[in-house]
N, C-alpha and C positions, 0 to 999 in steps of 0.2 A: 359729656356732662352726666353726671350719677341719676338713675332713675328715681324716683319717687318712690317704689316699692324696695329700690336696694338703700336707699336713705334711711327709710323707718324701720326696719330690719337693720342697720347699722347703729340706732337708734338704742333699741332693744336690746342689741347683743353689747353694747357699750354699758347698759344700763344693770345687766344681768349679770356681766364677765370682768368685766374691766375694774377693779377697785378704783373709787370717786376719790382717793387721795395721792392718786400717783400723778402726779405734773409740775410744772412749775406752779410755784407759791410768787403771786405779784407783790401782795403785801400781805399780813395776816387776817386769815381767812378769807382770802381771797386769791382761790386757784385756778388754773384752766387743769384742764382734766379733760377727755375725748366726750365723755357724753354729755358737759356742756361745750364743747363745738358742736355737736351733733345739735343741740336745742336752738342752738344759732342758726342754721343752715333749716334747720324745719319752721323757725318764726319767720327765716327769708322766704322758705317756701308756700308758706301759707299768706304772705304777704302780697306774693304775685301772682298766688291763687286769685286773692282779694280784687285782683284787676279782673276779673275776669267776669261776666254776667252769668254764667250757667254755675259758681260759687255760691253767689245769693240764692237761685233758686233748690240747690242741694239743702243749704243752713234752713229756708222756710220750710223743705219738708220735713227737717230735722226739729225743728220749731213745733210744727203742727203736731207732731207725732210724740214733742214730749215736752208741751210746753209749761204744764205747772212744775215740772221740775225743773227746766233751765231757769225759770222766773227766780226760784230760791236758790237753785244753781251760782249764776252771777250774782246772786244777791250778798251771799254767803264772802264770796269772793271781794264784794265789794266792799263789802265793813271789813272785810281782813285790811284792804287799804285803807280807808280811813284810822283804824288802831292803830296802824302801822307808821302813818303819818304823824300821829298823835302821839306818839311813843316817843319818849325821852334817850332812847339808844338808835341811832342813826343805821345802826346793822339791820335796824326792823323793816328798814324799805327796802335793805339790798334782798333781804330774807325775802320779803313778799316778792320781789321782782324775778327770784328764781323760784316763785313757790305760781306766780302767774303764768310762767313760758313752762315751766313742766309738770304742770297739775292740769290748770285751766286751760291753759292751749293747746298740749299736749291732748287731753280729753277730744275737743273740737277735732283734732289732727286726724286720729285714728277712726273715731268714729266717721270723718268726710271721705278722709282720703287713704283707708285702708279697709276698714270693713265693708262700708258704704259702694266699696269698688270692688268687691269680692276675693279681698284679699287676706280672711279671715286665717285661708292654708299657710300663707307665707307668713305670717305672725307665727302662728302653732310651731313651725317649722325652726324659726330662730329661736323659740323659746324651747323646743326638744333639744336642738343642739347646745343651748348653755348650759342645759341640765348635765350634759354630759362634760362640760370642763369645770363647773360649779362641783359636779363631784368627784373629779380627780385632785383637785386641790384641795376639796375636804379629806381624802383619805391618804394624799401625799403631808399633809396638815397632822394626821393624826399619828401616821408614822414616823415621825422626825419628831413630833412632839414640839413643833414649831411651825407661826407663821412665817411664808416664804416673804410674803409681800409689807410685813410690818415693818420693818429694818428702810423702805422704800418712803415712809411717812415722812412729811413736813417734821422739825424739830419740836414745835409748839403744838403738837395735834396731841389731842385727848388721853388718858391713859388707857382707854380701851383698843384705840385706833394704835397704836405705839407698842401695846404689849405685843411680844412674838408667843406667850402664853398664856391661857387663863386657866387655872381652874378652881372648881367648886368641889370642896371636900378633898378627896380623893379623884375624882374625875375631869379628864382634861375635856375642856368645851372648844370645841370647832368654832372658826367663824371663816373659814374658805377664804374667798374675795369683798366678803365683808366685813366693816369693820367692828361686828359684834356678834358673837352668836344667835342674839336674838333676831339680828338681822337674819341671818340665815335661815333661822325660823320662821322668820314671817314671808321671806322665797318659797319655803317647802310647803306651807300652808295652801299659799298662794297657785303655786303650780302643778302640785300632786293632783286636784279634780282635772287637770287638761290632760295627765294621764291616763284616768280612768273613766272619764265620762263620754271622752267623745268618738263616734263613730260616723266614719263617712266623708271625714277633711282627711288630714296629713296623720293623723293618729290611728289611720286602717291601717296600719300592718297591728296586731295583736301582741305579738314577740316582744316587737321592738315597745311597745308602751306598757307592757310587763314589768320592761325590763328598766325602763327609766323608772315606771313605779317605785321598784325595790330599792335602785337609787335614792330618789327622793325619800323615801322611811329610813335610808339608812343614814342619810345625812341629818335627817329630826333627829335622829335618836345619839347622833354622834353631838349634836348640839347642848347637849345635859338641859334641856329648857322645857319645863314642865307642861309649859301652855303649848307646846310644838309637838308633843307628844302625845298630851292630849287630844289636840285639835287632828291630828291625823289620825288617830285611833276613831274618833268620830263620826272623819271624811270615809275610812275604811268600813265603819257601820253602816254608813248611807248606800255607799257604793254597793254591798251585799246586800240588802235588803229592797235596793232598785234594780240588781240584776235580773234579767229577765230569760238566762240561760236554763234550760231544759236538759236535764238527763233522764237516762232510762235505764233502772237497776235488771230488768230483768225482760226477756224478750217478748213484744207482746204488749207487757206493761204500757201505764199509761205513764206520760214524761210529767215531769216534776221540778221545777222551778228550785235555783238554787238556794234563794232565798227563804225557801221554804225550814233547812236546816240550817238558821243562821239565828233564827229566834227561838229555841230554848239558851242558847249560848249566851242571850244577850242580860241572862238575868245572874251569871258570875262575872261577865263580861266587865262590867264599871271596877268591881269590887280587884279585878289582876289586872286592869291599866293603871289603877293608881295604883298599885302596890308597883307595878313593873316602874312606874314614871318615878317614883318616890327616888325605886334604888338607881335608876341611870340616870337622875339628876344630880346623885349625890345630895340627897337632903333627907333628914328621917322624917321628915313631914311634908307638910302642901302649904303650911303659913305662907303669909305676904306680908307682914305686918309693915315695912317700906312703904310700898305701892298705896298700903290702908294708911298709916301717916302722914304718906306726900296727899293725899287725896282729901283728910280731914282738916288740915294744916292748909291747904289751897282755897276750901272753903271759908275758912277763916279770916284767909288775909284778902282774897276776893273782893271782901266789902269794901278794902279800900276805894279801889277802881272797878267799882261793878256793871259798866257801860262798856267803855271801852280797853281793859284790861290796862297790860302792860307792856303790851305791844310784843312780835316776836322774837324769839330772841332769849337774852340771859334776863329781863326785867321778871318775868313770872318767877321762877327758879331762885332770882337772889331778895324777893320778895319774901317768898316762903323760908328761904334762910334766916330771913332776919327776922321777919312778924311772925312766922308759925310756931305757934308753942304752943296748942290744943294737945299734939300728941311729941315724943321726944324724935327728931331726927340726927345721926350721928353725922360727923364730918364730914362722911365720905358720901354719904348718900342727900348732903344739904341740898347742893350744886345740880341734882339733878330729878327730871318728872319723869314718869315711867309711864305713861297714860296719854294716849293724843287726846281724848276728850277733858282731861285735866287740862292737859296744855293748850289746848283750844280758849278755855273756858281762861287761862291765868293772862293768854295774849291778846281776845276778842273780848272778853267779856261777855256776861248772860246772854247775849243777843246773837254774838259769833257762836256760839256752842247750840243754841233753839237752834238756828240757820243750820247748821250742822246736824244735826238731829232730823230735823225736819225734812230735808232734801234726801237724808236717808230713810226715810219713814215714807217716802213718796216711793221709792225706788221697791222696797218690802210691800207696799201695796201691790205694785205691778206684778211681781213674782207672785204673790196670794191666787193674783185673778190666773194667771196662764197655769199656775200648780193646778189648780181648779179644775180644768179644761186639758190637763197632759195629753188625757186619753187621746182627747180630739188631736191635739197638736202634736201628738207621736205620729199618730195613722198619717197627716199630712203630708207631713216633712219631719221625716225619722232622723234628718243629718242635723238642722237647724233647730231643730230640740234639742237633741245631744250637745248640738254647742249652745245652747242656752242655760242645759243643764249646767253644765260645767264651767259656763262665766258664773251663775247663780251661783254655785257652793265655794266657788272663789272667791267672790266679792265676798259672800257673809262672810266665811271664818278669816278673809283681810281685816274684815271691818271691826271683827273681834278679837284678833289679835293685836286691832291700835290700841286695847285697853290695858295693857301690860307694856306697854310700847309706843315713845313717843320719838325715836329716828325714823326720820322721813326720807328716806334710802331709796326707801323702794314704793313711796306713794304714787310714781308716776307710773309703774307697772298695776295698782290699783283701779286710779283713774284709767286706765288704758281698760281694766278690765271690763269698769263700768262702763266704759262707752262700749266695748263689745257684747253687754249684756244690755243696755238699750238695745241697742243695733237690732240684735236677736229678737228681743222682745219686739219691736213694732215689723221686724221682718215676719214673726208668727202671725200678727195679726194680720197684715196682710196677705198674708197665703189661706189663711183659715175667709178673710173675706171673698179672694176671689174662687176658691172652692166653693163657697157658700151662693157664689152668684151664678155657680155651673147650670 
């Protein structure tokens, strides 16, 4: 029988490597594909967790330790099913029902039965290895000048998912194993801080998370996608300005933080990322005016169903198609939201998007306090900071790059990450308590 640490590491690496459109098609929209078996076999497995009594008492101390956030947590989740149900397009419950097993559950999963059990290493570990075939196929991708795995599509699948090319301007846009380059975007975002924040797990060797680093920037920037390049350019600011590496120009001298020559830099710095991002996105500017349409035009039509939306699914989307006339949308761009908090807000309603908001406003508090208090919690525990750090600047720039971005690909390596940045978070506090009571 397969282990529990080789299941959610199978998990992972289905979720990271394996394109979500390659399987049998049952009917439309509706495929098997390896990483849902994978969510089959982790619901069976948390199911017979569920038998167990020392299960409940793990979830109560996971309770205790975060429970005004679980309360909006499930809460959120739970008006997603009611709109869902309430929704005139019947896809809206199949939608929720994969958005509960690999968002919601998936969440609960990692945080009980991977992090919880000290197996923080072995996540980092399949996530370093997909980086390295995520970026072979981006650069076998951009040498052919073709996707390998397009050609592999259902008939009826998207034109984004079906093209073997995209590009913008002059610029051919990567999307590797997924099926959008902003997909890939929001991969690199996502996993470039696990490269360079953390010390003391699976990420001690130096060379080797060098070297995936450079990987990861090279596949933002093969992406042509403005906010990917941005958002890394950033995460690369943070990361220099946290460095706590010491040199010594001369013998004797006293050593000198590297960060220290990082800020006069930072004041041409903004002024050659956008210039650099303009030209490798291929676009002479930084407009959105789309994303500013779809978003004024949502507000708009909103009022129809301003409780419980339009369930998720195509109703938000062919709403705005038809009622948004605030600002002009072309043909091509009717059919689709580019914004998870838009899309939140067109499938839940006012009340799903607060929910939404608010459970991440809980999570931005907790970060606030332990930033606060680094000092303390470096000196402590130098390793579970490091990886606190680096769930923290994952989560945010995930959570801000749903704002240009409403494929939901890769939310369940999000949610994974949040429950790794709880984790962290109440494991700091705890160590900082029982120091405190030395």
């Amino acid at each position: 029988m397969i282990s529990s640490s080789k299941l959610f590491a199978f998990y992972v690496f289905t979720l990271l490597v394996v394109p979500f459109y390659i399987g049998p098609e049952i009917a439309t929209n509706f495929q098997i594909n390896l990483e849902r078996l994978a969510l089959v076999l982790i619901t069976f497995y948390v199911f017979f967790k569920l038998l167990k009594t020392r299960t409940y008492f793990a979830i109560g101390d996971m309770y205790k330790k975060n429970k005004v956030f679980l309360l909006f947590f499930s809460l959120f989740f739970l008006w997603r099913f009611f709109t869902a149900i309430s929704s005139e397009y019947i896809v809206s419950i199949f939608l929720f029902l994969y958005e509960l097993i690999s968002n919601f559950l998936v969440f609960f999963a990692f945080y009980l039965f991977v992090f919880s059990k000290g197996n923080s290493e072995k996540f980092l570990k399949v996530v370093y290895f997909s980086i390295y075939f995520v970026f072979a196929f981006s650069i076998l991708e951009f040498v052919l000048g073709k996707n390998i795995f397009a050609t592999l599509a259902p008939a009826n699948s998207g034109a984004a998912i079906s093209s073997e090319a995209i590009v913008r301007g002059s610029v051919y846009r990567v999307k590797s194993v997924f099926e959008h380059p902003l997909t890939l975007g929001h991969f690199c975002v996502m996993v470039l801080p696990l490269t360079l924040f953390i010390k003391g797990y699976a990420s001690s060797n130096f060379r080797k998370n060098n070297l995936l680093s450079l990987f990861v920037i090279a596949m933002a920037g093969l992406t042509g996608s403005r906010m990917t390049l941005l958002c890394c350019t950033l995460i690369l600011i943070i990361y220099f300005l946290t460095n706590t590496t010491k040199i010594r120009f001369l013998e004797g001298a006293k050593p000198t933080k590297i960060s220290t020559f990082i800020w006069p830099f930072l004041v041409i710095l903004p002024f050659l990322a956008l210039m650099s991002i303009s030209i490798l996105s291929g676009r002479d500017s930084l407009d959105s005016y789309v994303r500013h349409a779809q978003i004024i035009n949502g507000l708009q039509v909103i009022s129809m169903e301003p409780i419980f939306g339009f369930g998720q699914g195509p109703g938000g989307m062919l709403a705005i198609a038809k009622y948004g006339t605030a600002m002009k949308l072309w043909a091509q761009n009717a059919h689709t939201i580019d914004n998870w908090f838009l899309s939140i807000l067109m499938a839940s309603g006012y009340p799903g998007l607060l929910l939404f908001i608010v459970l991440n406003v809980l999570v931005f508090i907790n970060l606030k306090k332990i930033f606060i208090g680094r000092e303390r919690y470096k000196a402590i525990s130098p390793s579970v900071y490091s990886l606190w750090l680096a769930f923290s600047i994952s989560y945010v720039f995930g959570l801000l790059f749903m704002g240009i971005l409403s494929i939901f690909t890769l939310h369940p390596l999000f949610y994974i990450l949040l429950a790794g940045l709880l984790w962290a978070t109440a494991e700091l506090k705890k160590l900082k308590w029982e120091y405190n009571a030395k």
